[in-house]
N, C-alpha and C positions, 0 to 999 in steps of 0.2 A: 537467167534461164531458170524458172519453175521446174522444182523436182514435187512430182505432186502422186499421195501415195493413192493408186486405187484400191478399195474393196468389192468383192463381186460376192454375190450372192447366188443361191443355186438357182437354175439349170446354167447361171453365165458360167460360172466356175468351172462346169464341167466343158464348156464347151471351148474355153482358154487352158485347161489346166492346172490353174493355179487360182487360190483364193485374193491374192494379195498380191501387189503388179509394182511397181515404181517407173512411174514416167518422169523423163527429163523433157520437156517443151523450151519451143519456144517463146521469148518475151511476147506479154499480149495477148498468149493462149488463151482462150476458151473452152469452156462444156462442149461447145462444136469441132473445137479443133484435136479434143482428146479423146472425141468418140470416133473420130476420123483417125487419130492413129491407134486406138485400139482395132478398127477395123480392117488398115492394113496389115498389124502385125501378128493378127489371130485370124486366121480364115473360117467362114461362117458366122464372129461376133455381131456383124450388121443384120444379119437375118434372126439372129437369137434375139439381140436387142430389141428388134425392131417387133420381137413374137409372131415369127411367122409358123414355129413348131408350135405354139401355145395357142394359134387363131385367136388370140386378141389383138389390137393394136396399141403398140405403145404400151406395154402391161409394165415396163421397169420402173422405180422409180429412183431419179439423179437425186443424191443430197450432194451438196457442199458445204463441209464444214457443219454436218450435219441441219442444214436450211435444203429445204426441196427445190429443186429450178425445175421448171416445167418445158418441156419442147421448146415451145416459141421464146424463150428467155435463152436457150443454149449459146444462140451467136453473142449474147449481152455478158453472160456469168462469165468475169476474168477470174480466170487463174491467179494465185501467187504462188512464191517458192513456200512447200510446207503444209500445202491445202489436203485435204482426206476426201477422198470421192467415196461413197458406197452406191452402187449397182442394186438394187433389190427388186424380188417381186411383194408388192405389197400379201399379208398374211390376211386372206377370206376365212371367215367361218360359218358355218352354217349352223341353221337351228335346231332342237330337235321337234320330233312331229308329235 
């Protein structure tokens, strides 16, 4: 059983709580199966995640183990016991004029 630690980044953090999570999964787990139990066990993480208050799509970005997994990779990226997740909104800057 993966105990796998999350980081979250703001506006996730705010909307769980807490910065720092520890998930125990199970064998086999996935990026897909730990956004589905973040989902259950924080009410509203699926819509934050998903950026439906931010009207982007998809604006988080998943690291494992500090490596990026993108959407379509989430059902593929296993878990192990020990792994570090961060949550982030990527950092926009703008120019000046």
């Amino acid at each position: 059983m993966p105990r796998v630690i999350v980081k979250l980044g703001q506006p996730l953090s705010q909307t769980v709580g807490q910065r720092r999570l520890s998930f125990d999964l199970p064998a086999g787990s996935t990026a897909a199966t730990l956004l589905d139990a973040l989902a259950q066990r924080y009410p509203g993480f699926a819509e934050a995640f998903r950026g439906d208050d931010l009207e982007r799509e998809s604006p988080y970005i998943f690291f494992l183990n500090s490596r990026p997994v993108t959407p379509p990779n989430f059902d593929a990226a296993r878990l192990q016991d020990g792994d570090v997740v961060h949550l982030v909104l990527p950092v926009v800057g703008g120019g000046h004029a």
